[in-house]
MARLUMMAR-67231 format. One line per 3 residues: number of its first residue (from 1); their letters; for each residue z, x, y of C-alpha. Coordinates in pm, 1 decimal. Layout:
<sites>
NUM = a = Z,X,Y ~ ...
</sites>
This chain:
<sites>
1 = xxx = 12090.6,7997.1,9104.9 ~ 12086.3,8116.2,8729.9 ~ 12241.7,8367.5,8591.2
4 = xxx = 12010.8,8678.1,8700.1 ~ 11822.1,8886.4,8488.2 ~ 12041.9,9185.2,8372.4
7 = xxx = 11882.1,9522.8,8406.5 ~ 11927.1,9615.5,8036.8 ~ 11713.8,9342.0,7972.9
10 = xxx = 11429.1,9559.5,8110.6 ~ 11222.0,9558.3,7808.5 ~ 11161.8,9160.0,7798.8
13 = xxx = 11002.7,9167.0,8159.4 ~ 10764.2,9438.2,8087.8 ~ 10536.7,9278.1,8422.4
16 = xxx = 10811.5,9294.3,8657.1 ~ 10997.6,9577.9,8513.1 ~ 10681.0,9771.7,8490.7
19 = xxx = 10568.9,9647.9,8897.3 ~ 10941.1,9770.2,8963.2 ~ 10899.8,10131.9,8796.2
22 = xxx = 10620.2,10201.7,8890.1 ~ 10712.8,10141.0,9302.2 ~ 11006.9,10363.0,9273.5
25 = xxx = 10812.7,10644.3,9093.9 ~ 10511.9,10652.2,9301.5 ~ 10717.3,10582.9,9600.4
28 = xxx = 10967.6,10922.5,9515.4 ~ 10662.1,11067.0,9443.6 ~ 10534.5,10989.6,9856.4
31 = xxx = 10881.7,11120.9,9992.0 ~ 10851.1,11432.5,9813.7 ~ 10500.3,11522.3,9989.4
34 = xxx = 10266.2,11406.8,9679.9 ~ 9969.4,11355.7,9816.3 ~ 9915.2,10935.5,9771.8
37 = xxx = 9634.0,10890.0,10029.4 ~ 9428.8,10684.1,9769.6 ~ 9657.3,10431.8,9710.0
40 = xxx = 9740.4,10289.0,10085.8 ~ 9541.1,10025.6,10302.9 ~ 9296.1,10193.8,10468.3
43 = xxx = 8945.3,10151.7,10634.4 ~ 8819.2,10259.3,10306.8 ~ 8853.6,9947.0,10206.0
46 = xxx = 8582.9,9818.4,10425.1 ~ 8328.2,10079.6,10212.3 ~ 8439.3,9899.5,9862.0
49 = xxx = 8799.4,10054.9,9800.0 ~ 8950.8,9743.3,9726.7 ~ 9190.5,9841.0,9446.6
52 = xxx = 9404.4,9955.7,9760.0 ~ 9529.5,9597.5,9827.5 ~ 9701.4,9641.1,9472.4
55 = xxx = 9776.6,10000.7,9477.8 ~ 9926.3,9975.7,9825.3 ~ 10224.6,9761.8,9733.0
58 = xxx = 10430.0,10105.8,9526.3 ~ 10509.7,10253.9,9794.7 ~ 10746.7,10207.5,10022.7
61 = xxx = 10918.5,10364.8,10360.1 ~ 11237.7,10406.6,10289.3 ~ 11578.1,10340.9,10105.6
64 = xxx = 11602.8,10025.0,10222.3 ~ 11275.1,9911.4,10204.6 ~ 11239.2,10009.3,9826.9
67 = xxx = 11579.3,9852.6,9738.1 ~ 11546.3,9561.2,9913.4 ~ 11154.2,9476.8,9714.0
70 = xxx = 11287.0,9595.6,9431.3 ~ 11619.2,9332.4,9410.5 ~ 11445.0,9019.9,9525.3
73 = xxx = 11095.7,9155.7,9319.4 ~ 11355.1,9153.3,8983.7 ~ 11572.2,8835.6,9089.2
76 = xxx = 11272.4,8612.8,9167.7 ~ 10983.5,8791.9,8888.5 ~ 11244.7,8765.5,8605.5
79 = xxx = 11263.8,8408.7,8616.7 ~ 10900.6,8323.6,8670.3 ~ 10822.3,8634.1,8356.1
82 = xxx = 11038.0,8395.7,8184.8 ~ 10949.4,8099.6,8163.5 ~ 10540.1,8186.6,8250.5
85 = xxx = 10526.1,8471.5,8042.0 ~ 10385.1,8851.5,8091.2 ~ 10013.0,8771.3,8095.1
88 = xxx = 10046.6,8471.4,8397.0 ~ 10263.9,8689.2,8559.2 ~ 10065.5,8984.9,8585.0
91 = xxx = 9801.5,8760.7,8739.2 ~ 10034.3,8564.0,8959.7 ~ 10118.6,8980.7,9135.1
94 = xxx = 9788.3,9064.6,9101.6 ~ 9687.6,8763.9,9293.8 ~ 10004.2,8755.1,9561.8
97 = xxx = 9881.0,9124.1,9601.5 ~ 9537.2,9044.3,9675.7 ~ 9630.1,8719.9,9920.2
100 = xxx = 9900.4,8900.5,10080.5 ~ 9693.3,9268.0,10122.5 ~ 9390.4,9121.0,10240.1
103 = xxx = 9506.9,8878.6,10488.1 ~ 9769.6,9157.6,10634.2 ~ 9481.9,9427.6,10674.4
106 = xxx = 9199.2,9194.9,10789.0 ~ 9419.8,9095.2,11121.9 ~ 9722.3,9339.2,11143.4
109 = xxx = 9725.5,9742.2,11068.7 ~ 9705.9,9705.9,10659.7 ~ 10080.8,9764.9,10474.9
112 = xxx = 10283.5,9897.0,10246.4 ~ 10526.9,9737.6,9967.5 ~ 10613.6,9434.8,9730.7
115 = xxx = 10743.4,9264.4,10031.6 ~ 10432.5,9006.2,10025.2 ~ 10447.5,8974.8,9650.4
118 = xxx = 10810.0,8924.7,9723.4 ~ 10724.3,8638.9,9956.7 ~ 10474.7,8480.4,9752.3
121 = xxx = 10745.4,8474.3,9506.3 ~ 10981.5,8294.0,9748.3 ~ 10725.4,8024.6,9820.5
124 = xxx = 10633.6,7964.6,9435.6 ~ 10966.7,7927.3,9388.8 ~ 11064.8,7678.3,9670.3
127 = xxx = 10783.3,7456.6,9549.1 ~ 10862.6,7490.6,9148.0 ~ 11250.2,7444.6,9246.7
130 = xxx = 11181.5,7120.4,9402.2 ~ 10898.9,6994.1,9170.4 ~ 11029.0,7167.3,8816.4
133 = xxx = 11321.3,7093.9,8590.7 ~ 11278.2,7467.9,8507.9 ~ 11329.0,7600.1,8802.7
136 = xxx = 11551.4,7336.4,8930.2 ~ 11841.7,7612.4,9051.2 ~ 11594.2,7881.1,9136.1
139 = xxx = 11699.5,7907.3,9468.4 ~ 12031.8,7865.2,9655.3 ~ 11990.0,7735.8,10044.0
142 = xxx = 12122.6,8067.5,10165.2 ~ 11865.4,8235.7,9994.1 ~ 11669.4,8040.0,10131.0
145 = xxx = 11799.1,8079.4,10519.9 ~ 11765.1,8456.5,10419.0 ~ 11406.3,8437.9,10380.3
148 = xxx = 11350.0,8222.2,10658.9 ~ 11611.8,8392.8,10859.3 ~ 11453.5,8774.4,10761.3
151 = xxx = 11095.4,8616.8,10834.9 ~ 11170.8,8592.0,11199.9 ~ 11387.5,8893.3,11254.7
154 = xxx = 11092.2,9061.9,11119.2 ~ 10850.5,8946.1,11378.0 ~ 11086.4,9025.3,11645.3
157 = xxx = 11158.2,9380.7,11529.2 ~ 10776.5,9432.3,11512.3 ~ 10699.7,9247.9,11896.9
160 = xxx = 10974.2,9525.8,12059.7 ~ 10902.5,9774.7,11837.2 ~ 11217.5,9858.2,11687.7
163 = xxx = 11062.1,9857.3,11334.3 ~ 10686.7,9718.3,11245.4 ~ 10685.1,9482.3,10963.7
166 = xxx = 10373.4,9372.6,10763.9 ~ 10461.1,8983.9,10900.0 ~ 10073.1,8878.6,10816.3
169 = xxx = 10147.3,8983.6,10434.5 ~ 10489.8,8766.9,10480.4 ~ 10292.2,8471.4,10559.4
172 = xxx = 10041.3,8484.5,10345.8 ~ 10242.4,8594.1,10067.2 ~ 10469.6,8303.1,10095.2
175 = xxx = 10170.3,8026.3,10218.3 ~ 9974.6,8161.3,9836.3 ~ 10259.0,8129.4,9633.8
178 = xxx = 10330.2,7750.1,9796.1 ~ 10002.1,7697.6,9743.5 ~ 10005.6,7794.5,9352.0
181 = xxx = 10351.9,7586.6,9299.3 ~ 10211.7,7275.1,9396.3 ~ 9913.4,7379.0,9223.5
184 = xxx = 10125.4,7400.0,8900.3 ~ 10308.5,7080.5,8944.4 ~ 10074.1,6848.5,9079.3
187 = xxx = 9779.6,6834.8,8813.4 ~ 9526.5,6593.9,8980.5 ~ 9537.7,6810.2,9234.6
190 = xxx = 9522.1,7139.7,9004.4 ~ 9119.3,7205.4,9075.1 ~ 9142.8,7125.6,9446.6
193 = xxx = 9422.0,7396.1,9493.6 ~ 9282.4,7643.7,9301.3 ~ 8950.1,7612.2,9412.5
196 = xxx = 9107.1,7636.9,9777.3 ~ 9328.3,7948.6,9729.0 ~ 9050.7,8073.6,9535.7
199 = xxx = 8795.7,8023.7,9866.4 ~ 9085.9,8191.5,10036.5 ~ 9104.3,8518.5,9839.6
202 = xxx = 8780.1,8557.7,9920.5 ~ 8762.2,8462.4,10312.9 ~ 9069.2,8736.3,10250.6
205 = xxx = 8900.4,9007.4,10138.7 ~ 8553.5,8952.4,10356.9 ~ 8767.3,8967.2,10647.3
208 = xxx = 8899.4,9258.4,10541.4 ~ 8590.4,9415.6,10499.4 ~ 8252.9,9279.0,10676.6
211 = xxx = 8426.9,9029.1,10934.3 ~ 8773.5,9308.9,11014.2 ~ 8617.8,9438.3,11366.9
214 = xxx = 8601.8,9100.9,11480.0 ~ 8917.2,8900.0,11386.4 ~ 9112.3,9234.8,11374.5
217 = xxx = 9433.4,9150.6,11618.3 ~ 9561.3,9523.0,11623.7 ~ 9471.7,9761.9,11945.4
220 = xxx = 9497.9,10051.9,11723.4 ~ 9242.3,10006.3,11457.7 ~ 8846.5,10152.3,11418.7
223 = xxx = 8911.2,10515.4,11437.5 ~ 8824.0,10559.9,11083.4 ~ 8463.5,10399.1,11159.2
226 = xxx = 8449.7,10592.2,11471.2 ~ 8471.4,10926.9,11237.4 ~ 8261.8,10802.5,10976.7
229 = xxx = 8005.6,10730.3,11273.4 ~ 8050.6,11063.3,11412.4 ~ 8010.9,11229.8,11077.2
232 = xxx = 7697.2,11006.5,10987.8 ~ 7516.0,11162.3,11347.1 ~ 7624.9,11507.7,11211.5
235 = xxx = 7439.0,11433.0,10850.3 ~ 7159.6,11319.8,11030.0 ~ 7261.5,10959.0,10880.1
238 = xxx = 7156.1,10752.7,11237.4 ~ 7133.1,10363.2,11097.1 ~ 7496.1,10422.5,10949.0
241 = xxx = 7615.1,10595.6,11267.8 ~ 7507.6,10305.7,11449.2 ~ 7688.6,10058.3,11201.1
244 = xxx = 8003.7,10212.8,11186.7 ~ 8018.3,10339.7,11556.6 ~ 7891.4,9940.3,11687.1
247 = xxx = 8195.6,9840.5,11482.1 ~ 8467.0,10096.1,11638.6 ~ 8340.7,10014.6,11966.9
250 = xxx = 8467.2,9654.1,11909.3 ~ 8777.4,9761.9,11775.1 ~ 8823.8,10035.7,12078.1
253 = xxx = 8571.2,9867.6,12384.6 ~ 8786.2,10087.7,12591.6 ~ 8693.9,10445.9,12464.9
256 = xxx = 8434.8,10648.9,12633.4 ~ 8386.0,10895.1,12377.1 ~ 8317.0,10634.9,12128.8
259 = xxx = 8055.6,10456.9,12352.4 ~ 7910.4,10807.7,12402.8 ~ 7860.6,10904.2,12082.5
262 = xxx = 7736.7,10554.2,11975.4 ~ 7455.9,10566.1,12286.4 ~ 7368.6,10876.9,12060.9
265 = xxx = 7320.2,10697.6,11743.6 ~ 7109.9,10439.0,11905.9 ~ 6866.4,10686.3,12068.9
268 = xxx = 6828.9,10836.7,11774.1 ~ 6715.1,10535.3,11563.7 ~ 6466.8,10480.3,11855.6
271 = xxx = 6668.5,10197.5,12038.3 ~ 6639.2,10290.0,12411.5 ~ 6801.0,10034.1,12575.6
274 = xxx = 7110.8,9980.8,12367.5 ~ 7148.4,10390.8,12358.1 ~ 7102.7,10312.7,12764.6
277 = xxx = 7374.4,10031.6,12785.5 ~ 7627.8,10242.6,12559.2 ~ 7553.6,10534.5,12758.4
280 = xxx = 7636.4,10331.7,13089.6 ~ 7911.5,10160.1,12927.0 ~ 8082.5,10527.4,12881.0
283 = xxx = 8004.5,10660.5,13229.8 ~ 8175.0,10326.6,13340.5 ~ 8503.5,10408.3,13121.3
286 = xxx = 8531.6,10770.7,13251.2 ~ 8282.7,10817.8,13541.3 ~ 8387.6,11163.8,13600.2
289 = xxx = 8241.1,11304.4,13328.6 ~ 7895.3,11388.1,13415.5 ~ 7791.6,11421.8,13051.7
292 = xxx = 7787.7,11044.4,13024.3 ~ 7645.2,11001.8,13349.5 ~ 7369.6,11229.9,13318.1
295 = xxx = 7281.0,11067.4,12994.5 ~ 7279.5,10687.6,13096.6 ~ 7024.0,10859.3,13377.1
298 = xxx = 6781.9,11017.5,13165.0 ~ 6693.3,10783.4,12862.9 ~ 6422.8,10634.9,12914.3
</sites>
């Protein structure tokens, strides 16, 4: 590989430099109890907070997880600051950001960290070092086997639980930033590719958004929208109660209270049967509870 970036060359990769700074300050800023709820991947995301896919990659868990970004963000975003320059590059994280948040929070839990820039990174840089003079000793094979190699031990570490990784945001991280190096270095195909990863950013971020309760892969999602229901029936808001509460009840088709409550926002927009079925549905899920019972029996 080339000679690395040194660190007191800071000031001519203002992009990654900046992307770097700014992770370690906001994520110091986390571990000492600084309230930073605005900038993760959350369900608000699904009501139009999508700066939170690029907001979400400062922070980061711990030690490790911070030093480990920030080495391979500065080894890999140096050289592509480089020879791209600070406007292209800025796009290239916004984008990764974007490809890698969206895709991560639309199936998995949502995540945290420049590990998907960091992979789209990787996967630019496979392509360009096989395609571009310029980046012709951008990676080393064990760099490579690293990636590859940490890619897996990821997943595994997240199946047995001995440490969740955002593996989606891997993925798609490094499948964008393939995408976007062949892009780059095979014109005719330059429209096609960007038109694709384009189509993708968006099927990304609808996903994330409109289509989440139904391609959503994680068990332990929808509580947000089963709040926001709740607090809708509260307000008096019923036609939003029954949109958010329909959608936890796909994330969660096991929870009674959920069913319950959305039986309540049905009968309260006028909709006698659903309210009926929901109400049934939750006497089936916990038919000791003669609230739900009683309910399911007296709708008409």
């Amino acid at each position: 590989m080339a000679t690395t970036a040194k660190w007191t060359e800071f000031p001519k990769f203002p992009v990654i430099a900046g992307t770097a700074v700014l992770a370690i300050a906001v994520t110091i800023a986390w571990w000492m109890k600084v309230d930073v709820g605005v900038l993760f991947e959350t369900a608000g995301i699904r009501r139009g907070q999508l700066w939170r896919f690029f907001t979400s990659i400062f922070i980061h868990l711990d030690i490790l997880h911070l030093l480990f970004n920030i080495w391979w963000l500065w080894i890999f975003g140096t050289r592509i600051e480089r020879v791209f320059g600070h406007t292209k590059s800025a796009l290239l994280v916004l984008l990764l950001a974007l490809g890698s948040g969206s895709f991560d929070f639309a199936l998995s839990h949502g995540g945290v960290g420049l590990s998907g820039v960091g992979y789209g990174f990787f996967g630019l840089l496979w392509v360009l070092s096989k395609r571009d003079e310029r980046f012709r000793d951008a990676l080393e094979p064990r760099t490579v086997a690293l990636f590859v190699g940490w890619f897996f031990l990821c997943i595994f570490t997240t199946i047995t639980g001995l440490y969740p990784v955002a593996n989606v945001a891997h993925g798609a991280g490094a499948l964008f930033g393939a995408l976007l190096g062949i892009a780059i270095t095979t014109p005719s195909l330059r429209i096609l590719l960007a038109v694709i990863t384009g189509f993708l950013c968006i099927l990304g971020v609808v996903c994330s958004t409109v289509l989440r309760p139904y391609v959503n892969l994680s068990r332990s999602e929808g509580y947000e929208e089963a709040k926001w229901g709740y607090d809708a029936l509260i307000e008096k808001r019923n036609g939003e109660a029954v949109g958010w509460l329909r959608d936890a009840s796909r994330y969660q088709p096991k929870s009674p209270v959920i069913w319950f409550d959305l039986g309540i926002a049905y009968q309260s927009v006028g909709d006698s049967a659903a309210a009926k079925k929901a109400y049934q549905k939750a006497h089936e899920l916990a038919p000791d509870n003669s609230e739900y019972s009683e309910a399911a029996k007296n709708i008409q």
